[in-house]
N, C-alpha and C positions, 0 to 999 in steps of 0.2 A: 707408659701406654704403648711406647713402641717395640713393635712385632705381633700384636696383637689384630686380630681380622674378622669383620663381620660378612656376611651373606645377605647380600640384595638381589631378594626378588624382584625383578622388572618384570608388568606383565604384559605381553598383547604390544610389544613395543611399536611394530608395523603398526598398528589399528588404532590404539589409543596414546597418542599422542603427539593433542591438538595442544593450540597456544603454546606452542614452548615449550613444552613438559619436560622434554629432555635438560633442560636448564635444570630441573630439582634434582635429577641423577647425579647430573655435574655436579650441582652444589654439594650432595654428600659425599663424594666421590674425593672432591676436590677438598670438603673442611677435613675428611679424614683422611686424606693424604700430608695437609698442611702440619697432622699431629703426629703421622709416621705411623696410620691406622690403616692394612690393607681393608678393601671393599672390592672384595668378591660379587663381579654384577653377573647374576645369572637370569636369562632372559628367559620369560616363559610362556609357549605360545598355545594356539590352539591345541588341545589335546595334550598336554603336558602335565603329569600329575605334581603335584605340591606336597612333600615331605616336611612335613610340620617339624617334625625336627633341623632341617637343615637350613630356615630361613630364619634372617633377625629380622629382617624388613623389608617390608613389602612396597611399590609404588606402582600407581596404576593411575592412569592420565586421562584427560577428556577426549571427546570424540563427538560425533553427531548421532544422531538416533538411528541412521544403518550403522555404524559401529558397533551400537548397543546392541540391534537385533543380532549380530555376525557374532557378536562373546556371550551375551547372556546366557544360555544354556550350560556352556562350558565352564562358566565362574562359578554357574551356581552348582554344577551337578561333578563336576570335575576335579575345579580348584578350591571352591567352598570351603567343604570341610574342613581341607589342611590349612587353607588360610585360617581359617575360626579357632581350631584348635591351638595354630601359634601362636595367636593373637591371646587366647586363654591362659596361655604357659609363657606372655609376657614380652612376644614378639612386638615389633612397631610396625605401622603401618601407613600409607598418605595416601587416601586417596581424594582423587579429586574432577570435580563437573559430573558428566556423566558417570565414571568410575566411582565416584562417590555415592550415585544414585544408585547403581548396581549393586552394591552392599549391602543395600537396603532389603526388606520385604520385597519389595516390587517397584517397577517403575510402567507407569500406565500411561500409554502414546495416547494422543490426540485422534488418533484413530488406530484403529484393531484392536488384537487381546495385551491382555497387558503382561510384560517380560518379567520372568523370575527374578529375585535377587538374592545373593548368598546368604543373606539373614545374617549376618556380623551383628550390625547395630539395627536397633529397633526403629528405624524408618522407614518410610514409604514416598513415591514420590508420585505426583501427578501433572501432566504435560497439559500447558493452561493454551499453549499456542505453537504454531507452525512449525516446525523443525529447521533452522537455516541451511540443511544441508538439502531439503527437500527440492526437489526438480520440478513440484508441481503446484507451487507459490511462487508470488512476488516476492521482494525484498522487502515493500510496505507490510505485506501479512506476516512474511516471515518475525518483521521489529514490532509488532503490535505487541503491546503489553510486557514487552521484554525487561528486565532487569539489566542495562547496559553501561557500564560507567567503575571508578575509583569503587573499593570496597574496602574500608576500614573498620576491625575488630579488636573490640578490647579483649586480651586472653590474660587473665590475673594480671600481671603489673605492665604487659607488652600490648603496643598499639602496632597490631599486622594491617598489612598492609596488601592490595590486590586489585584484579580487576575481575568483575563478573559480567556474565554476557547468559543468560540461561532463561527462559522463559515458563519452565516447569519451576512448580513448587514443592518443596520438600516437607514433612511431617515430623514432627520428634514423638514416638510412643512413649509412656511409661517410665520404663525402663533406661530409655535413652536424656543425654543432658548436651546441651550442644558446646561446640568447642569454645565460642565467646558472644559476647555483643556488640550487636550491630552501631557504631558511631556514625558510618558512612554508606549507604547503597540499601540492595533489600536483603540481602544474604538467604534463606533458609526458603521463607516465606511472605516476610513482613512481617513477622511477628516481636525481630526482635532481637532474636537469634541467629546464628550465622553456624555453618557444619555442626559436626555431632566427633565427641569425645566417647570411644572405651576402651577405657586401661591405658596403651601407648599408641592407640590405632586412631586415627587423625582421619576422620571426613568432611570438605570444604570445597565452595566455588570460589576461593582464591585460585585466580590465574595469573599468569602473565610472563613466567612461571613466578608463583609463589616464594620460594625457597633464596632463589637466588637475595631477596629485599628484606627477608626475615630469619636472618641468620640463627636465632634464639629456637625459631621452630625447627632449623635444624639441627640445632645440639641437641635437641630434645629425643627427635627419632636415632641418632647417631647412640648417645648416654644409653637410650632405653635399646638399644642393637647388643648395646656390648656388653651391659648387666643382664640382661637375656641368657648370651653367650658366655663372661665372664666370673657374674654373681656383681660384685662390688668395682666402681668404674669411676672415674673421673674423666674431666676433659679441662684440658691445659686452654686459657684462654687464648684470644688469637685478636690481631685487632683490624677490629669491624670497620674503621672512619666510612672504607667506600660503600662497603650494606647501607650503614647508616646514613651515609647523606644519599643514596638510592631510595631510601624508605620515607627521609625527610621532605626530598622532593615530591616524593606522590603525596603526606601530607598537604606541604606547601601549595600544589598543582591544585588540591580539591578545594582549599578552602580559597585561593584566589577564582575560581572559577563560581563560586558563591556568597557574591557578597551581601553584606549585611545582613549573614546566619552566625549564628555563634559557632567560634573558633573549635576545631573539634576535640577532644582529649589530647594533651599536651605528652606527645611522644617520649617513652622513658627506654633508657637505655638499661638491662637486667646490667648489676652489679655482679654476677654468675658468670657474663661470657663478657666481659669491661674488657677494652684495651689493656696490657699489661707488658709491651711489649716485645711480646712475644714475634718473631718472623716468618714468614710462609716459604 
């Protein structure tokens, strides 16, 4: 694998990226350095067109509801396409919070008209309450009805791990299947579900950042970068103990904070990315 080099799209780096985000760059940055994989981070701002050819993955972070209004236009009318198109021909993707909502159909503020979304995946999203970055709320109205706290999702054999803080509710159309189920928090809507899955492209309110505590989601976007770019890909295992006991604690931390609920899905470590001794 080594000498080989993927293309990360960074978008809106200034604007969108609340809670940490930078932490998921790192983490790819950094698993694909540990494999002797360049990662090409190309950063791309307002008004910067997207070359569906030249990007393997895509990441784009949260933000508050003026962030949204300041990019929406530009993702959806700008960057859209070339993202949609890559994402078709098998690019990876992660988006996440409001960036995730932006993907969508639309996202419909609590007040005014409602912001386009690039149309990737078949969602839509609507704003149930205050915006916390709002100047003209309390703190009480802004947390009313909020989704605040540990968010754990089963995805096939992996229990991820996160935190959500969002008050808008998301939608799955049709078309669309969501990333995993909800064990821990509200994820999506309450329904059940937690982000939305198409092809290699990843939308979810895991924060804190995400990536860093669920290393398997990131070999996942890395694999899907390099067979994009490659065709046929492996990834040399690496070993995880400190992801792992980062991901066991925010288990741990949730369910001692609720006692006398059943224990939640007993965290499995994928035999795919297993200690092997491999060195960083």
């Amino acid at each position: 694998m080594t000498g080989r080099t993927i293309t990360v799209g960074y978008l809106y780096p200034e604007i969108m990226s609340g809670y940490g985000d930078r932490g998921n760059l790192a983490a790819i940055t950094r698993r694909c350095g540990w494999r002797g994989i360049a990662a090409d981070v190309r950063e791309l701002r307002l008004g910067d067109p997207v070359d569906p050819g030249e990007v393997d993955l895509f990441v784009i972070g949260n933000g508050g509801e003026f962030h949204q209004r300041l990019i929406a236009t530009d993702l959806a009318d700008v960057k859209g396409p070339g993202i949609c198109e890559a994402v078709d021909d098998g690019a990876a993707l992660l988006a996440v919070g409001a960036g995730y909502e932006l993907l969508g159909r639309f996202y419909q503020p609590a007040r005014g008209v409602e912001l386009p979304g690039a149309r990737l995946f078949d969602t839509w999203t609507i704003q149930q309450g205050a915006d916390l970055t709002s100047a003209s709320c309390t703190l009480t109205e802004a947390r009313a009805g909020r989704a605040i706290g540990d968010l754990l999702v089963q995805w096939d054999a992996e229990l991820l791990v996160g935190f959500e803080n969002h008050s808008a509710r998301t939608y799955l159309g049709p078309t669309a299947r969501p990333l995993g189920q909800v064990v821990a928090g509200q994820g999506n809507n309450g329904d059940g579900g937690e982000g939305v899955r198409l092809g290699s492209a990843i939308g979810t309110y895991l924060r804190g950042p995400c990536l860093p505590r669920n290393p398997v989601l990131t070999d996942f976007l890395i694999l899907a970068a390099l067979q994009r770019r490659y065709g046929e890909a492996e990834l040399a295992p690496l070993p995880d103990q400190l992801e792992h006991a980062a991901r066991d604690a925010a288990v741990a931390r949730h369910h001692a904070s609720r006692p006398g609920r059943s224990r939640p899905a007993r965290v499995v470590h994928s035999a795919r990315y297993a200690p092997a001794g491999a060195g960083r």
